[in-house]
Biopython code that builds the backbone (N, CA, C, O; Angstrom):
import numpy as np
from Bio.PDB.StructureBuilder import StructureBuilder

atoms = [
    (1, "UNK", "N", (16.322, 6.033, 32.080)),
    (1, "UNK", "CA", (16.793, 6.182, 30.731)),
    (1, "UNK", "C", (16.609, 7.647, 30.316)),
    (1, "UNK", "O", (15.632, 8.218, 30.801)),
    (2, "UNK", "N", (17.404, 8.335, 29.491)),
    (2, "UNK", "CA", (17.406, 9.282, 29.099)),
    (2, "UNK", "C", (16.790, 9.378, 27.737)),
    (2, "UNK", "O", (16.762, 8.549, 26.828)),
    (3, "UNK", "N", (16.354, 10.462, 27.808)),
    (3, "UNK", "CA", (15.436, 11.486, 26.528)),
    (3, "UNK", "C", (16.194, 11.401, 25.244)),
    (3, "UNK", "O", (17.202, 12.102, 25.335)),
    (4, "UNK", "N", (16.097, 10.800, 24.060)),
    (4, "UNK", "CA", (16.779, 11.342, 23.001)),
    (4, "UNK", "C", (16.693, 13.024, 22.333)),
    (4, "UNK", "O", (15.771, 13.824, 22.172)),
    (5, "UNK", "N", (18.168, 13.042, 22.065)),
    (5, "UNK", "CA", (17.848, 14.914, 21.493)),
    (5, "UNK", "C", (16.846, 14.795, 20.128)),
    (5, "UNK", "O", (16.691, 13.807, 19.410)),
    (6, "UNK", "N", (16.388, 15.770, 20.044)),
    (6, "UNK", "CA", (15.429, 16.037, 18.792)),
    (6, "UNK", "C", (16.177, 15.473, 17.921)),
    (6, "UNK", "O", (15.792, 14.409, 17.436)),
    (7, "UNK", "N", (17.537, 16.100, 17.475)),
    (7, "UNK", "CA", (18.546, 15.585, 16.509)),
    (7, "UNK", "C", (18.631, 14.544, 15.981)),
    (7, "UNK", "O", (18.623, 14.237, 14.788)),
    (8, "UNK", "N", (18.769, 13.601, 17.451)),
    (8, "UNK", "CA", (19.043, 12.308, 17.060)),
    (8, "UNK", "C", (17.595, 11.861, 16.800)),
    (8, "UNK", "O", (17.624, 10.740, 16.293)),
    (9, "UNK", "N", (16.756, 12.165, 16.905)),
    (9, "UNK", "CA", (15.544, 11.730, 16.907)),
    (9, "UNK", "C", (15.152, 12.098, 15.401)),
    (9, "UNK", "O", (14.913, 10.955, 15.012)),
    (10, "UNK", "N", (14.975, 12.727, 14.540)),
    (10, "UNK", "CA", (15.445, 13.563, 13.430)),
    (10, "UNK", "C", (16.016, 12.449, 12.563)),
    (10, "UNK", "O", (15.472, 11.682, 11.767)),
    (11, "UNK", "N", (17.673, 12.638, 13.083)),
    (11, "UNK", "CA", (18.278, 11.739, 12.467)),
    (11, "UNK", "C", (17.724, 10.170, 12.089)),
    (11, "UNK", "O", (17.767, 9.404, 11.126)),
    (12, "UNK", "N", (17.327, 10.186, 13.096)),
    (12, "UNK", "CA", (17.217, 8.657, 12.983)),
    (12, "UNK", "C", (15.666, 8.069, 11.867)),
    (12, "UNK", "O", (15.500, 7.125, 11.094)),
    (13, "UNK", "N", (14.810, 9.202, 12.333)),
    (13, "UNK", "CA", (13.366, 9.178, 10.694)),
    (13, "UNK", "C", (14.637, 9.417, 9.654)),
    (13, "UNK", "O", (14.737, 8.552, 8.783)),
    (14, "UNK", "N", (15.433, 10.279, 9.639)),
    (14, "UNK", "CA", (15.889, 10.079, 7.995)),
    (14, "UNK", "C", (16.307, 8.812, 7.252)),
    (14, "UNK", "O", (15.946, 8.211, 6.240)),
    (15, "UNK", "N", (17.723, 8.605, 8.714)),
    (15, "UNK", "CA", (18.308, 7.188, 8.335)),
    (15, "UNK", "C", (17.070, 5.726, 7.801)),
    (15, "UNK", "O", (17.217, 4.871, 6.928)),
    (16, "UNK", "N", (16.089, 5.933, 8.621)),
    (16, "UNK", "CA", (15.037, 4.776, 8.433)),
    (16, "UNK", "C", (14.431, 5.472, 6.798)),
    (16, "UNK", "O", (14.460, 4.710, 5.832)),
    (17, "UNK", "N", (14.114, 6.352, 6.681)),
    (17, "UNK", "CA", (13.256, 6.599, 5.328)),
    (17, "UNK", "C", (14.474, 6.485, 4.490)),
    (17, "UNK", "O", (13.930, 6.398, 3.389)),
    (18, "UNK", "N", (15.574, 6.433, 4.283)),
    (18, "UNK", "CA", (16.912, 6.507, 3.301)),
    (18, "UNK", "C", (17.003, 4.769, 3.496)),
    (18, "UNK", "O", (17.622, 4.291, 2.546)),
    (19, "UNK", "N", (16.576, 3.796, 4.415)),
    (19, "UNK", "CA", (17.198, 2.536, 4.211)),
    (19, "UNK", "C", (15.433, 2.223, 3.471)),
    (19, "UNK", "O", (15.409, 1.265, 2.698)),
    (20, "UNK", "N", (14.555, 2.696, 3.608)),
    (20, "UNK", "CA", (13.241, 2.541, 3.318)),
    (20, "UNK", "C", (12.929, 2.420, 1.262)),
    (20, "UNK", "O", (12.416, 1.739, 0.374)),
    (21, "UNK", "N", (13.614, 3.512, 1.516)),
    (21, "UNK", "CA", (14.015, 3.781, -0.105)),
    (21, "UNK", "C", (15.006, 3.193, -1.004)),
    (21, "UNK", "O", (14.930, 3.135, -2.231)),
    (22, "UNK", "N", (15.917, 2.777, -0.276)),
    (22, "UNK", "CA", (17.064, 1.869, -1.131)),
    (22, "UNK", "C", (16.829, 0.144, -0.560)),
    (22, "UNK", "O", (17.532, -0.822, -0.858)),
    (23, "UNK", "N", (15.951, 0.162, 0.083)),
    (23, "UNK", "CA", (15.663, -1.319, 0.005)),
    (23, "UNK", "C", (16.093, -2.139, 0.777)),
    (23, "UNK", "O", (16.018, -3.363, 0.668)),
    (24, "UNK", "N", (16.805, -1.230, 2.016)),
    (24, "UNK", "CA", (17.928, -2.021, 2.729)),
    (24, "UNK", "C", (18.855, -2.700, 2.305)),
    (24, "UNK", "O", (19.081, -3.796, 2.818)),
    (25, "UNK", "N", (19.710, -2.161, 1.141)),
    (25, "UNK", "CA", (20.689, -2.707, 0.411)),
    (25, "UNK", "C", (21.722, -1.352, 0.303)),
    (25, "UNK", "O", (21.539, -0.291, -0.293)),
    (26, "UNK", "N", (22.749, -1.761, 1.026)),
    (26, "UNK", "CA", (23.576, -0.909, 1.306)),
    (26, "UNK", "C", (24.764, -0.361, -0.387)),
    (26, "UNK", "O", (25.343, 0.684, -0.685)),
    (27, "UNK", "N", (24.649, -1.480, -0.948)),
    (27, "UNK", "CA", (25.008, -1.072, -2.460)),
    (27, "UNK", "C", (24.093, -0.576, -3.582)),
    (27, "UNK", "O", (24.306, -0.422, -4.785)),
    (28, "UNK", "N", (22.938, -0.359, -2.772)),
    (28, "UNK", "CA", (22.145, 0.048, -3.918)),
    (28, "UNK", "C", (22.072, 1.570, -3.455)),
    (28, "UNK", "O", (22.160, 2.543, -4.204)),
    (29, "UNK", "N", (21.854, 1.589, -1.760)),
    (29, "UNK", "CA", (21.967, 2.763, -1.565)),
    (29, "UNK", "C", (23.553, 3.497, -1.509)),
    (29, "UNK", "O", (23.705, 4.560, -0.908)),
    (30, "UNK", "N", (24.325, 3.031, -1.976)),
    (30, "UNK", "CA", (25.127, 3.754, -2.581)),
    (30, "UNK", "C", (25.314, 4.712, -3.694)),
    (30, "UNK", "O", (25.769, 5.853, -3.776)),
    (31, "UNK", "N", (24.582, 3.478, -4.894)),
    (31, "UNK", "CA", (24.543, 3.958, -5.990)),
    (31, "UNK", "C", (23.777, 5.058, -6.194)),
    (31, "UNK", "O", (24.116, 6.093, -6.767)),
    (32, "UNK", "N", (22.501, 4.735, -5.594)),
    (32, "UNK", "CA", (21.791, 6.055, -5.754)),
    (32, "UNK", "C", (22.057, 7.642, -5.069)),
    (32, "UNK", "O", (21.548, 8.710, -5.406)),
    (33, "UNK", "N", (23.199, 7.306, -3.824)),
    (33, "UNK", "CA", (23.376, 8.442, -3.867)),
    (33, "UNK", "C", (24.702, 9.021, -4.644)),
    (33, "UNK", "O", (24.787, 10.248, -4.672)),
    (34, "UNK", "N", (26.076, 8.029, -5.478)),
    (34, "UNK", "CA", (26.648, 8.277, -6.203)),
    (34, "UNK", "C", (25.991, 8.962, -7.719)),
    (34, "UNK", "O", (26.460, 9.953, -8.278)),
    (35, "UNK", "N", (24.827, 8.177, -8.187)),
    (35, "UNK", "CA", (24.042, 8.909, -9.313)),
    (35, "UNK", "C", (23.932, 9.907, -9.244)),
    (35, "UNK", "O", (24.340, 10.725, -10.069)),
    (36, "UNK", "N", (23.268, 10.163, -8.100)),
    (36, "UNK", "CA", (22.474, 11.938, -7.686)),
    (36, "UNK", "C", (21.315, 11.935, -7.626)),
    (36, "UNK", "O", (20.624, 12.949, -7.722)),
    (37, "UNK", "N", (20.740, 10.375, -7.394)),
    (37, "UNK", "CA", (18.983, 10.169, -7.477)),
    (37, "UNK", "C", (18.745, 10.461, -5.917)),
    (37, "UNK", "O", (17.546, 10.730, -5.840)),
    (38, "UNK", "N", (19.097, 10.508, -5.127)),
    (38, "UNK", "CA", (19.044, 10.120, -3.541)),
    (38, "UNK", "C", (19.303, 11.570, -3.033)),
    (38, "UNK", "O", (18.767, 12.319, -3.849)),
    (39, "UNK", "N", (19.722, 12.082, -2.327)),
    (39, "UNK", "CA", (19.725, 12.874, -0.678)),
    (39, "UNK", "C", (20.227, 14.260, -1.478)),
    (39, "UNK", "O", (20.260, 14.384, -2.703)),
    (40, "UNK", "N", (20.562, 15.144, -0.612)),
    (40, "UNK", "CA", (21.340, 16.357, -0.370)),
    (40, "UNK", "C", (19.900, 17.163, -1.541)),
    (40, "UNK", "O", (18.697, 16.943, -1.683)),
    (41, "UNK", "N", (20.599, 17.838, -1.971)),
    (41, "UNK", "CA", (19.723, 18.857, -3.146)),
    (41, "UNK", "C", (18.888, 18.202, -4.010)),
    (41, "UNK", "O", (19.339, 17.174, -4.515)),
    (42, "UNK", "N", (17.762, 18.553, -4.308)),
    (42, "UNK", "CA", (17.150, 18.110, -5.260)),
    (42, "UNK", "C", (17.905, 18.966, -6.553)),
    (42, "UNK", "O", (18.091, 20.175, -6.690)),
    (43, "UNK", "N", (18.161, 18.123, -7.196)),
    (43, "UNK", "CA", (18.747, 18.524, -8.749)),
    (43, "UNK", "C", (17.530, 18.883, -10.018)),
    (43, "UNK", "O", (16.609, 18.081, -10.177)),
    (44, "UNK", "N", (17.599, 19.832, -10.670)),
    (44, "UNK", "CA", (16.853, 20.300, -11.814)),
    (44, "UNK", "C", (16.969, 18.732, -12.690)),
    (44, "UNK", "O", (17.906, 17.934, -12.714)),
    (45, "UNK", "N", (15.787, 18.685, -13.288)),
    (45, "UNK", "CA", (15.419, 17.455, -14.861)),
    (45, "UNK", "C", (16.407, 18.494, -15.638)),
    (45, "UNK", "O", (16.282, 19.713, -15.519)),
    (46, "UNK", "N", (17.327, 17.924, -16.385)),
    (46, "UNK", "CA", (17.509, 18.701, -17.731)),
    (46, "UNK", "C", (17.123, 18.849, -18.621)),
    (46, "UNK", "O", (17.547, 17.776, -19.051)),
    (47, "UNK", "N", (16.495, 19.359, -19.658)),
    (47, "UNK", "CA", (15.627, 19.935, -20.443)),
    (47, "UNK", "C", (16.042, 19.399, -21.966)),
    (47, "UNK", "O", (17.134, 19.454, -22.530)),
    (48, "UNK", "N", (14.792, 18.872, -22.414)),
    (48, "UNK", "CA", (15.642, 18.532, -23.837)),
    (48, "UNK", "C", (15.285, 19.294, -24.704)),
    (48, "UNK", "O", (14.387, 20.129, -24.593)),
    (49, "UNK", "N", (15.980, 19.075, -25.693)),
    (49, "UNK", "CA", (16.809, 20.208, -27.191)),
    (49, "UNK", "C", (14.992, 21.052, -27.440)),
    (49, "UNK", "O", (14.670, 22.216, -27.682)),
    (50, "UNK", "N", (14.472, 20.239, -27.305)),
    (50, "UNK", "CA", (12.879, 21.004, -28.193)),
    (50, "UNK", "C", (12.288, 22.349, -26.683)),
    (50, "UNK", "O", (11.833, 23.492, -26.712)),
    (51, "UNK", "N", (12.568, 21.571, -25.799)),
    (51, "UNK", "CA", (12.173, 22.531, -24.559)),
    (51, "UNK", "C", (12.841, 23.817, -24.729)),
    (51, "UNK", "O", (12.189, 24.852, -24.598)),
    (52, "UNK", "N", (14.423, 23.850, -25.085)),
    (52, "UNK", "CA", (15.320, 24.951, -24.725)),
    (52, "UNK", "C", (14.842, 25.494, -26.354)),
    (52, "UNK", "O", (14.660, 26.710, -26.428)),
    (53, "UNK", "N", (14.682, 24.894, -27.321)),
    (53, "UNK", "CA", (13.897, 25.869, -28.680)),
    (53, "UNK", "C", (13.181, 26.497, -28.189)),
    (53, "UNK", "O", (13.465, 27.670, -27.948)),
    (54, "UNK", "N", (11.916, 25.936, -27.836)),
    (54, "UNK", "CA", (10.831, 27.045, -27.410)),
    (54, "UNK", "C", (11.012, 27.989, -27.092)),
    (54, "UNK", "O", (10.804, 29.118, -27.537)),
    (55, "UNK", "N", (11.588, 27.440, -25.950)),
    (55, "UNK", "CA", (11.587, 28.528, -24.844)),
    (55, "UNK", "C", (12.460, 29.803, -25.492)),
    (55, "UNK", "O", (12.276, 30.937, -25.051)),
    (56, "UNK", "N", (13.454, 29.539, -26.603)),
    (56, "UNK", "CA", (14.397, 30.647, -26.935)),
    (56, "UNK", "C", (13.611, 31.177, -27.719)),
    (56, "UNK", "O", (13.424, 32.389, -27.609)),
    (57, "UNK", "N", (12.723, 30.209, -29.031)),
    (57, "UNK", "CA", (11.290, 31.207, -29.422)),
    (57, "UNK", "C", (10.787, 31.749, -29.202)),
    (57, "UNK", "O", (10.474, 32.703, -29.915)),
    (58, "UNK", "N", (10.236, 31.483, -27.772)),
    (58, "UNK", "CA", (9.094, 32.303, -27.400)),
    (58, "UNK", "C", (10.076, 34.049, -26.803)),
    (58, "UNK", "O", (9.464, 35.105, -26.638)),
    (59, "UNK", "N", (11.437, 33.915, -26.614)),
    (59, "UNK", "CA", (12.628, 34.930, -26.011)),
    (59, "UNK", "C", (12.357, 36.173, -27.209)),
    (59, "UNK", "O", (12.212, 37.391, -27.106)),
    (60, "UNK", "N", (12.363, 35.411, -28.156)),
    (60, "UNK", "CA", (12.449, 36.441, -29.576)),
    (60, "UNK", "C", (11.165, 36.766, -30.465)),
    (60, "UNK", "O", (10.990, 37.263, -31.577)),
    (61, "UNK", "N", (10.379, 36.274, -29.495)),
    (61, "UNK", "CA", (8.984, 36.907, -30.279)),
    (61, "UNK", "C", (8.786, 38.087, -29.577)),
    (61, "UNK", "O", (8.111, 39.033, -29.982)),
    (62, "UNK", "N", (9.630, 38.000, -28.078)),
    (62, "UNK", "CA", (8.875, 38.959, -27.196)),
    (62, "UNK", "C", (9.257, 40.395, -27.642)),
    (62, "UNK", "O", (8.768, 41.369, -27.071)),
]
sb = StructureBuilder()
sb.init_structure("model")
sb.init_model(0)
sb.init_chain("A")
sb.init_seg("    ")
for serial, (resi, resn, name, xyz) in enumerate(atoms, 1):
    if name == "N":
        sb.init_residue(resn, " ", resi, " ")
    sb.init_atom(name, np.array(xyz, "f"), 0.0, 1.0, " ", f" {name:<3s}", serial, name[0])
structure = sb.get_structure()
């Protein structure tokens, strides 16, 4: 028998931690990666209205 490539070897911890996380439910792990909760980039929290005050406060004190 032959050696798996790193790659696939790689690949295959992701695929298991991605079915690990959606529950083994192939529509759930959909959704979550249609949301943007799941894979590729981690996405910034968006900041709410009182955060982006401050922060422009604290811009104009300086």
């Amino acid at each position: 028998m032959y050696r798996r490539p790193k790659f696939l070897e790689e690949l295959l911890e992701i695929r298991e931690q991605m079915s690990r996380d959606s529950y083994y439910d192939a529509d759930f792990f959909a959704e979550l990666v249609r949301s943007g909760r799941f894979g590729g980039e981690k996405k910034k929290k968006p900041r709410s209205r009182s955060q982006v005050k401050s922060s422009n406060n604290h811009k104009n004190k300086e």
